[in-house]
C-alpha positions as CSV (number, residue, x, y, z in Angstrom):
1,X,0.0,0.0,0.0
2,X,1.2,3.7,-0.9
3,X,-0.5,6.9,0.7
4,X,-0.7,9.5,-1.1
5,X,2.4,12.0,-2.3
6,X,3.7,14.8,-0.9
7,X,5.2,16.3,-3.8
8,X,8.7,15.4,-5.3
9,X,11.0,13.2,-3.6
10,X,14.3,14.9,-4.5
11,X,16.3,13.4,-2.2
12,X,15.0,9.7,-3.5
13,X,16.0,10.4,-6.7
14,X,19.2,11.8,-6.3
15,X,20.5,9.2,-4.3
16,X,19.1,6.7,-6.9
17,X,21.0,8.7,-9.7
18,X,24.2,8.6,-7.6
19,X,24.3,5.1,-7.0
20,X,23.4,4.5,-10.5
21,X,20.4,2.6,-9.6
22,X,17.0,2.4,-12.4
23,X,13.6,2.6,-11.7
24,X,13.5,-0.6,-12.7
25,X,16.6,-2.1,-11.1
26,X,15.0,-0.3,-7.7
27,X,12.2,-2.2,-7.9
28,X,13.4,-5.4,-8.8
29,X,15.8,-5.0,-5.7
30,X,13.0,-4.6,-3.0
31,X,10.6,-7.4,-5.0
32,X,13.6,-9.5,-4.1
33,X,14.2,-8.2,-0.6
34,X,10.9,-8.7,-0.1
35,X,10.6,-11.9,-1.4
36,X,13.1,-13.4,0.8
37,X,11.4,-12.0,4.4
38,X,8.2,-14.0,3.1
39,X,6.6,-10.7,1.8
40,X,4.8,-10.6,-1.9
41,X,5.8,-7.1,-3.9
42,X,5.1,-6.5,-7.7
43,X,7.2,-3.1,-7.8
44,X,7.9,-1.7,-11.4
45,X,9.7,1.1,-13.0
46,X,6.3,3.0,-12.4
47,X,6.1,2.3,-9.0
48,X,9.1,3.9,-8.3
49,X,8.4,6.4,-10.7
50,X,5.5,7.5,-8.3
51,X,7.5,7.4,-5.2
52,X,10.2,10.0,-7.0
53,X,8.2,12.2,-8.9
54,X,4.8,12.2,-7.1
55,X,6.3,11.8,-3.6
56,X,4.1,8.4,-2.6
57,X,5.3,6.6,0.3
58,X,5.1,2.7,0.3
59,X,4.1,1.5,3.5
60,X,5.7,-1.0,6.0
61,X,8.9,-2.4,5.0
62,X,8.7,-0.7,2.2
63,X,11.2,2.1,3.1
64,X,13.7,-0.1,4.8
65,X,14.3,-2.4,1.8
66,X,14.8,1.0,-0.4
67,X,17.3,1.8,1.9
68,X,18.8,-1.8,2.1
69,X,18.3,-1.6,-1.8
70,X,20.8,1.6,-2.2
71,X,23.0,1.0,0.9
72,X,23.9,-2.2,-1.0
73,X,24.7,-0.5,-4.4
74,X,26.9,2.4,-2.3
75,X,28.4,0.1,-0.2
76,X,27.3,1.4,3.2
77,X,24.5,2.0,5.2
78,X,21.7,4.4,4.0
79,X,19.3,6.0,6.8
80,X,15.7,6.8,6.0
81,X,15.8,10.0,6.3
82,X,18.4,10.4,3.4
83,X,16.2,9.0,1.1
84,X,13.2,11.4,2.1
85,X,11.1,8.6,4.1
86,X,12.4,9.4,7.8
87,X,8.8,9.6,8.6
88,X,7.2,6.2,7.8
89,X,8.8,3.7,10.4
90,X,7.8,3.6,14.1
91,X,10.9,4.5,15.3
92,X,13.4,2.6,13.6
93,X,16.2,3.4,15.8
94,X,14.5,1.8,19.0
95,X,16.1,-1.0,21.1
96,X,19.5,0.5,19.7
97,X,20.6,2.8,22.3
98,X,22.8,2.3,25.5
99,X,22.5,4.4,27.9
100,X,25.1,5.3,30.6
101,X,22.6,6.4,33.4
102,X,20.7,3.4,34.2
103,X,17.2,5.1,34.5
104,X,17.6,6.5,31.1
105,X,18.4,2.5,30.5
106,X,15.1,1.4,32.2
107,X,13.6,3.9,29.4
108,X,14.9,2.3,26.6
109,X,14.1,-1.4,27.2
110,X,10.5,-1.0,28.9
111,X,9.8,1.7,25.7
112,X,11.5,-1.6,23.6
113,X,9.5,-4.1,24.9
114,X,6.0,-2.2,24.8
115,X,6.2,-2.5,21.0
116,X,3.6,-4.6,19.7
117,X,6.0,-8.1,19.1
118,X,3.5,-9.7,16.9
119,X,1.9,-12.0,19.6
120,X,-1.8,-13.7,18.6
121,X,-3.7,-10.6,20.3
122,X,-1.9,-8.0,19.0
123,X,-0.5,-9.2,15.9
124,X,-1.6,-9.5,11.6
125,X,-1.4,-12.8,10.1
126,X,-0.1,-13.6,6.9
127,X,-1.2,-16.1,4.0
128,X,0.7,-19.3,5.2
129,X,-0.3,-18.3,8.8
130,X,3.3,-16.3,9.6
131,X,2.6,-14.0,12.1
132,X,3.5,-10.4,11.3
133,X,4.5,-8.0,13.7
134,X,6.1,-4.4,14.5
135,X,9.2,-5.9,13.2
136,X,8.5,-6.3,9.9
137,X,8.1,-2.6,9.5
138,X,12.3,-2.7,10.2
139,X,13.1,-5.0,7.5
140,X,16.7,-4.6,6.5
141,X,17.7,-2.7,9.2
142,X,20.0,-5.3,10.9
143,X,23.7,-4.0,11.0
144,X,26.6,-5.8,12.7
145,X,27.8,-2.3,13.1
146,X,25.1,-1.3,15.6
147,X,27.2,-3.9,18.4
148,X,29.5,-1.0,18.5
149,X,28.8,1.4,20.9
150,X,27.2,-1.3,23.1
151,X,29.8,-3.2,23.4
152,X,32.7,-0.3,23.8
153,X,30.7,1.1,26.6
154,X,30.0,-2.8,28.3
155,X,34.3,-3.5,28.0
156,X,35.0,0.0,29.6
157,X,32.2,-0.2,32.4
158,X,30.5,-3.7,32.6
159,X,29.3,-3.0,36.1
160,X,26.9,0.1,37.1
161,X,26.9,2.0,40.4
162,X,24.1,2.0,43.0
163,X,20.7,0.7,41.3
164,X,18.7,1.9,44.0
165,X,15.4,3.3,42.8
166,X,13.2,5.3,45.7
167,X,10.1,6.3,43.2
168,X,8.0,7.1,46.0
169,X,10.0,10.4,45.7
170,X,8.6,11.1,42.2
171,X,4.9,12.6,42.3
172,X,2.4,10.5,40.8
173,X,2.0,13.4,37.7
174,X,5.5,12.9,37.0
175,X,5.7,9.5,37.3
176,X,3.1,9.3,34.6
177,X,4.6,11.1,32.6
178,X,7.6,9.3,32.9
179,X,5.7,6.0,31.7
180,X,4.2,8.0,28.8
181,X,7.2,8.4,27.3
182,X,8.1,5.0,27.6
183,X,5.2,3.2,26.5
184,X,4.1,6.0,23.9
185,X,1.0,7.6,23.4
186,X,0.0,4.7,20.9
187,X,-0.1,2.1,23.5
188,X,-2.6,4.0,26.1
189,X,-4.1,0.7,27.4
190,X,-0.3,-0.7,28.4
191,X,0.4,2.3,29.9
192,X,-2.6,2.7,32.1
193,X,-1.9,-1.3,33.2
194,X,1.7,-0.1,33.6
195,X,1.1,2.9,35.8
196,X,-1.5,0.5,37.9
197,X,1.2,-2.2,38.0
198,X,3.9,0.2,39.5
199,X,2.2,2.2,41.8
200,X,-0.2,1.1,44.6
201,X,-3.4,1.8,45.2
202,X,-2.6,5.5,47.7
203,X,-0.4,6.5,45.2
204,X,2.8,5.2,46.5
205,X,5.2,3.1,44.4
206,X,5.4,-0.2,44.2
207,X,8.2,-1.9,46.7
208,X,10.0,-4.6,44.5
209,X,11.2,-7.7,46.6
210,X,13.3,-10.9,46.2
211,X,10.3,-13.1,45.5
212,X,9.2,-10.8,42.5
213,X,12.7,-11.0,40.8
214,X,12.4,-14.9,41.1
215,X,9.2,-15.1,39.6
216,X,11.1,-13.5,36.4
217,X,13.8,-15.8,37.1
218,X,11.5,-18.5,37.1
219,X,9.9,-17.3,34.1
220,X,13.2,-17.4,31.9
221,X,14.3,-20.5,33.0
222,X,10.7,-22.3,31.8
223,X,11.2,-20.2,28.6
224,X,14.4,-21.8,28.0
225,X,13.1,-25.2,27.9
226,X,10.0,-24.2,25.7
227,X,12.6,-23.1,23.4
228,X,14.5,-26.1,23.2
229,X,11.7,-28.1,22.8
230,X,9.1,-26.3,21.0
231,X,12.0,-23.7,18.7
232,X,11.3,-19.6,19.0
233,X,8.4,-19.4,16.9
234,X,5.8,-21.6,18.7
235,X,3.2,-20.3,20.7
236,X,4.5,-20.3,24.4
237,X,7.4,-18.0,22.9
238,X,5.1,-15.2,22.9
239,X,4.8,-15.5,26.5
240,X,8.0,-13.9,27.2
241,X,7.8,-10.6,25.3
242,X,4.2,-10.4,27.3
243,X,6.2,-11.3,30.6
244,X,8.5,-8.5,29.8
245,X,5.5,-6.2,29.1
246,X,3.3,-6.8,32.0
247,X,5.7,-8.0,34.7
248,X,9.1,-6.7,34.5
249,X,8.4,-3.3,33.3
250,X,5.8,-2.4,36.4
251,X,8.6,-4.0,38.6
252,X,11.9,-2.1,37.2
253,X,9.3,1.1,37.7
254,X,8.8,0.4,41.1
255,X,10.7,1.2,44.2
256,X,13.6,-1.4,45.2
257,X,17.0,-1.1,47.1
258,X,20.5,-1.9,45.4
259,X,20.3,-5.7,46.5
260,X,16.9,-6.1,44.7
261,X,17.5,-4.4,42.2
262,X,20.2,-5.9,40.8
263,X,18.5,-9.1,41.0
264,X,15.2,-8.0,39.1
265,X,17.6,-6.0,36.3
266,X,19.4,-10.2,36.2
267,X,16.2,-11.5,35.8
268,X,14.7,-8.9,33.3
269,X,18.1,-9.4,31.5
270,X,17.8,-13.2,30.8
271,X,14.4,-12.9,29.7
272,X,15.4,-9.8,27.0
273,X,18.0,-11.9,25.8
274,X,15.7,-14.9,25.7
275,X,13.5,-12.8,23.4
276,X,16.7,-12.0,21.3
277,X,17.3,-15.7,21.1
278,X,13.8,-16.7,19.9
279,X,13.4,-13.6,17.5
280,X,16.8,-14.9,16.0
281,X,15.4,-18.3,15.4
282,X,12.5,-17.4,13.6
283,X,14.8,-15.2,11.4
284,X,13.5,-11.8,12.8
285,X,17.2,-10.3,12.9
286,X,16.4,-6.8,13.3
287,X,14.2,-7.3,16.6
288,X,16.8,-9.8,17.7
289,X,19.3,-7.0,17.6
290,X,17.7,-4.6,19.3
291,X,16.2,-7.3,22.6
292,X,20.0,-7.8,22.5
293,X,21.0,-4.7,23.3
294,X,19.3,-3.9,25.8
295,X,19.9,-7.5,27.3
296,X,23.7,-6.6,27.9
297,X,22.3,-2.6,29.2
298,X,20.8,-4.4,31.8
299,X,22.8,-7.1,32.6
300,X,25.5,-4.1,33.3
301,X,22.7,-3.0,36.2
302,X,22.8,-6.6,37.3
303,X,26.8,-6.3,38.0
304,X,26.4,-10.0,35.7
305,X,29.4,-9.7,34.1
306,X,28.9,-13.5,33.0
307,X,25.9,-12.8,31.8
308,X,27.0,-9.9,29.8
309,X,29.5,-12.2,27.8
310,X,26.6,-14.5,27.0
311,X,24.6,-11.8,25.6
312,X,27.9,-11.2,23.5
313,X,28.3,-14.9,22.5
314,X,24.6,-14.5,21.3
315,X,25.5,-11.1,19.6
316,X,28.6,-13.4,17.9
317,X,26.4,-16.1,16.6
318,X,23.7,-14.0,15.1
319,X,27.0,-12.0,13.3
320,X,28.3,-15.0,12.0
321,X,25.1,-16.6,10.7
322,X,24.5,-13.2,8.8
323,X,27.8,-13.2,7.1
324,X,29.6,-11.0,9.8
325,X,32.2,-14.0,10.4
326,X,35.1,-11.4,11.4
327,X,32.8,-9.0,13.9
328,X,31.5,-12.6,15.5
329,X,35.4,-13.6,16.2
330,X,35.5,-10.0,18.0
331,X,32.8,-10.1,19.9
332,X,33.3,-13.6,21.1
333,X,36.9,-12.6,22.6
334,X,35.2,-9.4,23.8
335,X,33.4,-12.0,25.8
336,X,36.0,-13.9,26.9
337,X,38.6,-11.1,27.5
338,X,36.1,-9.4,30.1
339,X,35.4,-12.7,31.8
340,X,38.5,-14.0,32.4
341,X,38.8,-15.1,36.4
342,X,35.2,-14.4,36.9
343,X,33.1,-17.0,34.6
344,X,33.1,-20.4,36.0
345,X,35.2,-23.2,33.3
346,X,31.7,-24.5,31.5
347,X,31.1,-20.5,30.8
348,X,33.9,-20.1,29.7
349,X,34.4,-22.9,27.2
350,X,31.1,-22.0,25.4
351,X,32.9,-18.5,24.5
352,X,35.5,-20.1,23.3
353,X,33.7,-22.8,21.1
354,X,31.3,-19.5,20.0
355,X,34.3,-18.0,18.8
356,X,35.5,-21.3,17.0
357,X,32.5,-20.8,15.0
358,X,33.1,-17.5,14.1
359,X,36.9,-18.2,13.0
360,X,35.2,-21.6,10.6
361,X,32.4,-19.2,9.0
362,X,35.5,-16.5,8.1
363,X,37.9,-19.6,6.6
364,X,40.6,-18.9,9.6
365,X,41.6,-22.9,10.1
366,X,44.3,-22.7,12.2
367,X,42.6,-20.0,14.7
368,X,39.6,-22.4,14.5
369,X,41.3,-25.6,15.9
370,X,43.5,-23.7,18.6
371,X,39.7,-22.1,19.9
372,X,38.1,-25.5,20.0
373,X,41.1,-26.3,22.0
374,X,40.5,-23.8,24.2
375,X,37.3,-24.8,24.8
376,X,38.2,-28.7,25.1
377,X,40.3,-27.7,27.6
378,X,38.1,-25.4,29.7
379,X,34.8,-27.8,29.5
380,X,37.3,-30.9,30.9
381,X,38.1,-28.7,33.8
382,X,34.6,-28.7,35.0
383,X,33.3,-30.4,37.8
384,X,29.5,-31.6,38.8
385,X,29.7,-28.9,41.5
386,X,30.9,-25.9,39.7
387,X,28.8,-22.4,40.7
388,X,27.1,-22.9,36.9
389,X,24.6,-20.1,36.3
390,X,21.8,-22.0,35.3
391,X,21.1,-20.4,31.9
392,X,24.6,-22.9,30.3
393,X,23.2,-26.0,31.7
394,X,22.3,-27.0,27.7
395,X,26.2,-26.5,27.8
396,X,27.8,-30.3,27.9
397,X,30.6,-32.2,25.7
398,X,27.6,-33.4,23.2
399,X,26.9,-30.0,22.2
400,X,30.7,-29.0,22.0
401,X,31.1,-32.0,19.4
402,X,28.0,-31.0,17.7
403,X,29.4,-27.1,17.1
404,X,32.4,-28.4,16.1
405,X,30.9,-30.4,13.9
406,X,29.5,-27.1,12.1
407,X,32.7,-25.8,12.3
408,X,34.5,-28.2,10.1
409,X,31.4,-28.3,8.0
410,X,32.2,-24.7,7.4
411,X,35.4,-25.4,6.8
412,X,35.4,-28.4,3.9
413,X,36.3,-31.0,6.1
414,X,33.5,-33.9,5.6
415,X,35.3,-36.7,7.6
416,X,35.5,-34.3,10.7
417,X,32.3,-33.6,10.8
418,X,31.4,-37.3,10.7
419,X,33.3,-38.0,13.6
420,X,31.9,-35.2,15.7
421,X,28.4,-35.3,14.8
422,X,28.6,-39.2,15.6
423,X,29.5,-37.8,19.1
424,X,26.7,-35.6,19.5
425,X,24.6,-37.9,18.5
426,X,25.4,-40.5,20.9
427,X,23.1,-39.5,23.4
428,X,20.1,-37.5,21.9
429,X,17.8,-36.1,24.3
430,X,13.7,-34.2,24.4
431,X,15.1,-31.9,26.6
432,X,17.2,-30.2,23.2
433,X,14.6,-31.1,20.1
434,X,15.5,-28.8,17.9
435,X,19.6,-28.9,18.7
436,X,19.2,-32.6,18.1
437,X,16.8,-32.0,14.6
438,X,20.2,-29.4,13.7
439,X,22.5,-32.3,14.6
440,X,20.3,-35.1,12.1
441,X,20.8,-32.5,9.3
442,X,24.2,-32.0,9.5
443,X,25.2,-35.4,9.7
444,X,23.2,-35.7,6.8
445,X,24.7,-33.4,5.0
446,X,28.4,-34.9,5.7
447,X,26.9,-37.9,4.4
448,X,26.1,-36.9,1.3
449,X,29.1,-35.0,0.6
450,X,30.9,-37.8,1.5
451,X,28.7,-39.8,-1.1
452,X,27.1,-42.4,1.2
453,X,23.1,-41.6,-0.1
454,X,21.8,-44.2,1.9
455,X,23.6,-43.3,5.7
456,X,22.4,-40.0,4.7
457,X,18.9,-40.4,4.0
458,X,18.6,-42.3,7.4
459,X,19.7,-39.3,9.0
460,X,17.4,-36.6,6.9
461,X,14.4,-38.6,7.2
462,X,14.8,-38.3,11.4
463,X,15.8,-34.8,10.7
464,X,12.6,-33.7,8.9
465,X,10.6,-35.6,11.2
466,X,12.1,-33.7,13.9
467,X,11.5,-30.4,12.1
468,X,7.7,-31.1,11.5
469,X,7.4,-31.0,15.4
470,X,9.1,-27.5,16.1
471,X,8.7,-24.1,14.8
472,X,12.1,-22.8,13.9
473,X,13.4,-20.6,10.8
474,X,16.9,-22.0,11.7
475,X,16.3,-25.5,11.5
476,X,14.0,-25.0,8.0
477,X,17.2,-23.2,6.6
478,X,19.0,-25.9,7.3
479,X,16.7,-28.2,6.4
480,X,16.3,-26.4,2.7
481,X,20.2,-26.5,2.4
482,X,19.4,-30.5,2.6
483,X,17.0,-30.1,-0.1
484,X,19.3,-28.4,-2.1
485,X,22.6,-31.0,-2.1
486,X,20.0,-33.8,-2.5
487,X,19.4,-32.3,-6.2
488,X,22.6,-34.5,-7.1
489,X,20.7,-36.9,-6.1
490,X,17.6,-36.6,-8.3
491,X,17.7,-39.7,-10.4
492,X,18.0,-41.8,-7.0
493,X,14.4,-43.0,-5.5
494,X,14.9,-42.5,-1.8
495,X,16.8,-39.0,-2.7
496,X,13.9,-38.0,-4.3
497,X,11.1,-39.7,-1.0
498,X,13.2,-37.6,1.0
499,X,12.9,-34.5,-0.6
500,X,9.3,-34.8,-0.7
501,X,8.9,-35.3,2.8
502,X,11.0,-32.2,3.4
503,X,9.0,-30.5,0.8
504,X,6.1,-31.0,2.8
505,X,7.5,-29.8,6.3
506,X,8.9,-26.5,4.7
507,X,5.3,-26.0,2.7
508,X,3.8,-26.1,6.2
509,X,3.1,-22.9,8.4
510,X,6.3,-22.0,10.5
């Protein structure tokens, strides 16, 4: 949809002219773009004519793909407002901001969180049943280069000061106007159940205790199994941006004393990066990024400095997997350069294997092998009755050999990945569904490079009967890579049963 023009977009069409860009070519670009976030355009040279000469402004991702559209063609990134659509997102810089002061931080991440995240009551559905929501309106917008500032700030100062809060002090007038501002006037209703949520009923705030910081930490913890079990995009996921919504943001509003409040901005923590982690699996990048964010702002007003790496490990994977290979290395010894002496051995060894991915996705061999070393090393080191935080007890040797595994994948090395996927396969589990449905397809994959059809169909026929139980945009990725190397395969009968049965799961809804 386009609303109607405003007059000449100038600055459109001279940044199209300079980066020697067509109507046509324009549109074909964001047809494409669109096309792979599951979106449906039919853009033409007129189209774009319109937006130029008449000034119309597509709607919804619309303007972010333009942008992607030209930044790619120029070579660097190209923000809305250059092009003459600053206007048409809902704040597209949101979630992106780290604050020094940590009540400018509780700001950002409640005014983050009260976004519409595309859960069934507040969310558009699309044909195949693929839920849309307020991220699809920042499309394009994920940039490895948006980690900077976060993570410069986090190494110089991972640990706040006093996180007292005493809003009794504030008047109730003020204090509503401070949760205006971070709900927005477009979300009146949240608001008003904020403001009811934080103070009581005299008007006094809210007194946060222990018991409400480990009903959050409750909270995550179930969250993390769902996810394991179910993958980011099923139904229970939407549970935790509401938890962050209704429960934490009333809470981190309230009153609470240093002790408490380091605990609730832990437990808030976990659960933003748990909505990073589930955004991230069902391919939503650019909300990923931003729940990440704010994930480490926090865990800096939890003193977590553990936790803080973990955020940055998460930051490192989502890098690599978008082609940022080189940033992932950096952020994953950002991670384990801050944590040295403080993270307890199992921690520690998942930075090191998170940065062994990063060093296979960039080619780097040799750095590859001395950082699953490390990580060999560190995870042999740990003992039964280690201090763990709970949130690496997926961590264990199975899932080392299984990231390895990827790892050599990466790097062209089938009969290593043979020999460490047969590890992590030894001992599959429920707990970890849709690690073990990851695990089936890459050992089917090392199968079939390594020529053996029928080992390799075994495996991809549990894979894709795994992946028909989860909803994950990961695992269907990887699943369609399977489809994909099985095209060699086309003249062979149970090549071609097995495509058809993974034809089937990727055809269903996510």
């Amino acid at each position: 949809m386009t609303t109607t023009g405003r007059g000449p977009n100038d600055k459109l069409g001279t940044l199209l002219a300079l980066a020697g860009i067509s109507n046509a070519g324009l549109a074909r670009r964001v047809n494409d773009l669109g096309a792979q976030r599951g979106l449906t355009f039919r853009y033409d040279k007129t189209s774009v004519a319109r937006w130029v000469g008449k000034g119309m402004v597509p709607q919804g991702a619309v303007p972010q793909l333009i942008a992607t559209a030209i930044g790619g063609k120029l070579g660097r990134a190209v923000p809305l407002d250059e092009i003459g659509l600053g206007s048409t997102g809902p704040a597209p810089e949101i979630g992106l901001a780290f604050p020094r002061e940590v009540p400018e931080a509780v700001r950002h991440a409640t005014a983050l969180w009260g976004l519409d995240s595309g859960t069934p009551q507040g969310s558009s559905t699309a044909p195949g049943g693929v839920r849309r929501g307020w991220w699809d309106n920042l499309a394009g917008t994920f940039s490895v280069t948006a980690y900077a500032t976060p993570v410069s700030r986090w190494l110089i100062t991972p640990v706040d000061g006093s996180v007292a809060r005493d809003a009794s002090a504030l008047e109730p007038s003020e204090e509503a106007l401070r949760i205006r501002a971070v709900m927005g006037d477009k979300q009146r209703g949240q608001r008003e159940a904020l403001r009811t949520r934080a103070v009581v009923g005299d008007g006094r705030a809210y007194r946060v205790g222990h018991a409400d910081a480990a009903k959050l930490r409750q909270a995550a913890e179930e969250a993390r199994r769902w996810d394991s079990r179910y993958g980011g995009g099923d139904w229970r996921s939407s549970m935790v941006p509401e938890c962050l919504r209704h429960d934490a943001a009333p809470l981190l509003l309230g009153s609470y004393s240093d002790e408490v409040g380091r605990a609730l901005f832990g437990a808030t923590a976990e659960l933003t990066r748990l909505a990073g982690w589930m955004a991230f699996d069902t391919g939503q990048h650019e909300a990923a990024q931003r729940y990440y964010i704010q994930a480490l702002r926090l865990a800096r007003a939890a003193a977590d400095v553990p936790f803080g790496g973990y955020v940055l490990a998460s930051m490192s994977l989502q890098a690599t997997y978008r082609g940022a290979a080189e940033e992932g290395v950096d952020l994953a010894q950002a991670a384990i350069e801050r944590n040295r002496g403080l993270a307890t051995t199992r921690t520690m060894s998942f930075f090191h294997l998170v940065e062994a991915r990063a060093h296979a996705r960039a080619g780097s061999a040799h750095a590859c092998a001395a950082a699953l070393s490390a990580a060999e090393t560190w995870l042999e080191r740990s003992r039964p009755g280690d201090a763990d935080p709970a949130w690496i007890d997926f961590f264990s040797a199975d899932r080392l050999a299984a990231d390895a595994a990827e790892c050599y994948r990466d790097l062209g090395v089938p009969l290593k990945v043979r020999q460490f996927t047969a590890q992590a396969l030894a001992s599959p589990t429920e707990e970890y569904v849709r690690s073990h449905g990851l695990r089936l397809v890459v050992s089917a994959l090392a199968e079939l490079d390594d020529g053996d059809l029928d080992a390799a169909v075994a495996a991809g026929t549990r894979a894709v009967e795994v992946a028909g139980r989860i909803s994950s945009q990961r695992t269907r990725e990887y699943v369609q890579e399977m489809l994909k190397r099985l095209e060699h395969f086309k003249t062979e009968r149970a090549a071609v049963e097995l495509a058809e049965r993974a034809r089937l799961v990727l055809a269903a809804p996510a």
